[in-house]
C-alpha positions in Angstrom: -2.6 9.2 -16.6 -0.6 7.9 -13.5 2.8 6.6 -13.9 3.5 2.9 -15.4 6.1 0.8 -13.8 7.7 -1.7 -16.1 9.2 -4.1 -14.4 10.6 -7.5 -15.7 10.6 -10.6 -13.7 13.3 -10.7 -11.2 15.8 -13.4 -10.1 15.6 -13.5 -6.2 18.1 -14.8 -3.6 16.9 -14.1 -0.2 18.4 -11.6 2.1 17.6 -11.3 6.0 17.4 -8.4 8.2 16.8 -8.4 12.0 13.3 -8.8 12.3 11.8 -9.8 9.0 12.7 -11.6 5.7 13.9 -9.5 3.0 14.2 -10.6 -0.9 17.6 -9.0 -2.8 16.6 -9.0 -6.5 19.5 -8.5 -8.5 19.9 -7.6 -11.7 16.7 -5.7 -12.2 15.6 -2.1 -11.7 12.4 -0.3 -11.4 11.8 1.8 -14.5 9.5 4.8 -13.3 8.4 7.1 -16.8 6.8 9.6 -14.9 7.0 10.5 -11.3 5.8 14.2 -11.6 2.7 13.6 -9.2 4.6 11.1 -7.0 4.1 12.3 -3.4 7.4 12.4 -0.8 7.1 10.8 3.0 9.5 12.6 5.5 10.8 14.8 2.0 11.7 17.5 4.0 14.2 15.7 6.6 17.6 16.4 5.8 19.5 13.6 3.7 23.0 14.1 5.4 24.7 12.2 2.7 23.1 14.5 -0.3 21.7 11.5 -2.0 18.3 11.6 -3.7 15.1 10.4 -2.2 14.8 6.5 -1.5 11.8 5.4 -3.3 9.4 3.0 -2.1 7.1 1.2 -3.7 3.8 -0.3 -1.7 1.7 -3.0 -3.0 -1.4 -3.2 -1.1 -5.1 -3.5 -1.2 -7.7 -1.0 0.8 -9.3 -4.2 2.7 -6.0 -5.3 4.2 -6.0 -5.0 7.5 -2.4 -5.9 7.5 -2.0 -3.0 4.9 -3.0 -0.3 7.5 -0.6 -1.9 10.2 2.7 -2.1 7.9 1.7 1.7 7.0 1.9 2.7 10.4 5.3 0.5 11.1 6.8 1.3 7.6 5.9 5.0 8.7 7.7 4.6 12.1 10.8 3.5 10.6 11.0 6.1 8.2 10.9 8.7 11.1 13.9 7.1 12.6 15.6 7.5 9.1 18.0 10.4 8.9 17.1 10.9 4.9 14.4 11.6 2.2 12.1 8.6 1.4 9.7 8.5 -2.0 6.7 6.6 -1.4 4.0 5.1 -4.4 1.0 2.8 -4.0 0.4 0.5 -6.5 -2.9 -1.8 -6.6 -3.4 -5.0 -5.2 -6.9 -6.9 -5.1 -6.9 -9.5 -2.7 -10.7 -10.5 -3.6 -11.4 -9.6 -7.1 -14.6 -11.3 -7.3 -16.4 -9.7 -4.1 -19.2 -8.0 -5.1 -19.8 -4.1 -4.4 -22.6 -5.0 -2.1 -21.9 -8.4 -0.3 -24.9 -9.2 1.5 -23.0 -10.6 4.7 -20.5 -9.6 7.6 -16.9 -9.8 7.0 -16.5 -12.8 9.4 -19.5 -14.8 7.1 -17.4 -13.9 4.1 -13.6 -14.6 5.8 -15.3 -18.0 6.8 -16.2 -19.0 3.1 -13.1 -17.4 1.4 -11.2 -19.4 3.9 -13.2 -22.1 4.7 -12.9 -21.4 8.9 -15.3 -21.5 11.5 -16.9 -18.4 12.3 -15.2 -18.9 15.6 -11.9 -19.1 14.0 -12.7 -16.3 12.2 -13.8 -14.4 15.5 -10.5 -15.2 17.2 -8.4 -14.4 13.7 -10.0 -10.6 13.5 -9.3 -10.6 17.7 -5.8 -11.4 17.1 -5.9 -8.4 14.3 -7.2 -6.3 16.2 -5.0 -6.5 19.0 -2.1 -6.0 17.0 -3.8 -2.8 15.2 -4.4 -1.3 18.6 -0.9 -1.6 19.2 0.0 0.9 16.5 -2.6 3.3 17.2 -5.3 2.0 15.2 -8.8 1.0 16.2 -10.7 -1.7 14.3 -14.3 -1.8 14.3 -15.2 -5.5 12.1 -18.6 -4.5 13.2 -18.9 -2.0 11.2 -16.7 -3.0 8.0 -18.4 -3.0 5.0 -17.3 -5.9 2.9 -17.3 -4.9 -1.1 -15.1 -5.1 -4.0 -12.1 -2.6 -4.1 -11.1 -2.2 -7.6 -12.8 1.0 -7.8 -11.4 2.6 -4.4 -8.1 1.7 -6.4 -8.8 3.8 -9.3 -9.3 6.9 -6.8 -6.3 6.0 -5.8 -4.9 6.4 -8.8 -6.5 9.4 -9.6 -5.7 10.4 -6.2 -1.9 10.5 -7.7 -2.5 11.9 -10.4 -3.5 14.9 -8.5 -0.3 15.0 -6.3 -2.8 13.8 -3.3 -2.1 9.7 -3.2 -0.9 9.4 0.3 -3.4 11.2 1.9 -6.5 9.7 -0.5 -4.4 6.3 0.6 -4.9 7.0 4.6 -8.2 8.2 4.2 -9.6 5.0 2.4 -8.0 2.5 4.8 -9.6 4.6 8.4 -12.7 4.6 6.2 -12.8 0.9 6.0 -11.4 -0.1 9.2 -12.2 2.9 11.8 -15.2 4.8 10.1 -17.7 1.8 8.9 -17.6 3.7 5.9 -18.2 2.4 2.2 -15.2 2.3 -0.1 -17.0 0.4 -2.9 -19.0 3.0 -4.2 -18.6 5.5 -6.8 -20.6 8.2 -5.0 -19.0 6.8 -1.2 -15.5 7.5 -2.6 -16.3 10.6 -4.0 -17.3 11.8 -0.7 -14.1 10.6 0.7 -12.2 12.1 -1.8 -14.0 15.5 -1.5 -13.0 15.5 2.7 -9.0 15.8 1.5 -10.0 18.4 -1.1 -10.2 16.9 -4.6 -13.0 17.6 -6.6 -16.1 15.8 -6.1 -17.5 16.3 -9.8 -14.3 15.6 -11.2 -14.0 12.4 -9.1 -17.4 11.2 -9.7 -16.4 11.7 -13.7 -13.2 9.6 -13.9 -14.5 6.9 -11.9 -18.1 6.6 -13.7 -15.4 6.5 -17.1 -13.0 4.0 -15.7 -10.1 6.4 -16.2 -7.6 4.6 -14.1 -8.6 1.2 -14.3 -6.3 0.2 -16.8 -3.8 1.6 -14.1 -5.3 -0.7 -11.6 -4.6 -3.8 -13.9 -1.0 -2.4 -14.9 -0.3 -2.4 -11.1 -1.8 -5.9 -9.9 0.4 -7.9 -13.6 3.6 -6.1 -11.8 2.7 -7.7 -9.2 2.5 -11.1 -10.7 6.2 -10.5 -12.9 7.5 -9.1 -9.2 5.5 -12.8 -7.5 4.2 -11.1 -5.1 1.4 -13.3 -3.6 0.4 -11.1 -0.8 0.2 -7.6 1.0 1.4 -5.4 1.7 4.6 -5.6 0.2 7.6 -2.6 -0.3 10.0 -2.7 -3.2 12.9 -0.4 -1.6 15.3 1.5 -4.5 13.8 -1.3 -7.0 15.9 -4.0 -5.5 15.2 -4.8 -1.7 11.6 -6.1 -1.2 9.9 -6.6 2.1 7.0 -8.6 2.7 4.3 -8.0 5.5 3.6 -5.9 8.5 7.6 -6.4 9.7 8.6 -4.1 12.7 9.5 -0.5 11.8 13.5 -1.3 12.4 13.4 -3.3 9.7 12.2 -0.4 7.4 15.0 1.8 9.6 17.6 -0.7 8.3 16.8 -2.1 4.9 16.5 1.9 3.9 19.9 2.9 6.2 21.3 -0.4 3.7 20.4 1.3 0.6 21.9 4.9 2.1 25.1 3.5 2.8 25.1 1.5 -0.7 24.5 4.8 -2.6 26.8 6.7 -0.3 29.5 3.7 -1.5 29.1 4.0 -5.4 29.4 8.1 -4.8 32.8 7.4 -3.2 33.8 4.7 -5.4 
């Protein structure tokens, strides 16, 4: 099974880098049992200092469209970090109650779940979608399949499990946004996961059983203890946390903090 996070409530004073608010939590720690199939972003850069990697752990949800744009950023700011970084997903449902199938466009469903006009809702996704295209990414609402994602989130965990989360992570979110692909579906995400290489069979299997799902639910109560209300959101070194799509200097910084913070207690 994937690795658990146990994770007591925090106390939180806030904390403010240049571009973005940042929550310092102080006492606590993350406590990771079992990081064996944890993937590495930027693991092969060289960490001048010697430290070991920086982890980072992502809450998110698949259907986020602010999800895909703090990947890109967050990824940008790592590649302006001289240093090793350790990324994890972790689960995140923004609309547990969706159905698989909704029978209606994402704007018709934005509009109810938010109570806007659909032309509020038009010039919301516009807005979106305009800042996605600045990072390289092209929406298509169009063709966005509106279902429930707490099966995608299993395959994400599975996806783990197999040393493959980042790329099962990258290929979900372009399926949703980019593709007009399904990523509700048992036999949808099984396709997905067989274009990365996992095992279709396999995949079908777990997911039909529910494997992960009590993975899934371990993920979104940390996110309650952490309070985390909405996505994405980055724990850095289990004690900075970042909240939303902030530019990628912010990343650069709040993980150049933690460098020079380690590099401190080595010399101290």
């Amino acid at each position: 099974m994937a690795a658990r996070l146990t994770l007591p409530r925090p106390e939180r004073t806030l904390h403010v880098f240049p571009g973005g608010n940042t929550t310092v939590w102080s006492p606590v720690q993350l406590s990771v049992t079992d990081t064996s199939t944890t993937e590495s972003t930027n693991a092969a850069a060289p960490a001048s200092t010697g430290t070991d990697p920086i982890k980072v752990d992502i809450w998110s949800d698949v259907q986020c469209p602010w999800c895909y744009i703090g990947k890109r950023k967050f990824e940008a700011g790592v590649a302006q970090f001289d240093g090793a970084v350790e990324v994890e997903y972790h689960s995140f449902e923004l609309a547990p109650d969706t159905p698989v199938d909704y029978d209606g466009t994402p704007s018709e469903y934005l509009s109810q779940a938010k109570g806007m006009s659909l032309a509020q809702v038009a010039e919301m996704l516009e807005r979106v979608t305009g800042i996605a295209e600045s990072v390289g990414l092209h929406y298509d609402y169009d063709s966005v399949h509106q279902t429930n994602t707490v099966i995608s989130h299993e395959l994400l965990h599975y996806a783990k499990a197999h040393g493959r989360q980042l790329d099962m992570k990258e290929r979900l979110l372009k399926a949703y946004f980019i593709d007009g692909r399904h990523i509700g579906r048992i036999e949808d995400l099984a396709d997905l996961a067989a274009e990365i290489g996992l095992d279709r069979a396999d995949v079908v299997q777990a997911l039909t059983a529910h494997d992960f799902l009590a993975d899934v639910k371990a993920d979104v109560a940390q996110a309650h203890e952490y309070g985390i209300q909405g996505v994405p959101f980055f724990v850095i070194d289990g004690k900075y946390g970042i909240s939303g799509a902030q530019d990628p200097a912010t990343f650069t910084q709040a993980l150049n903090q933690i460098l020079t913070e380690k590099s401190e207690e080595k010399t101290a």
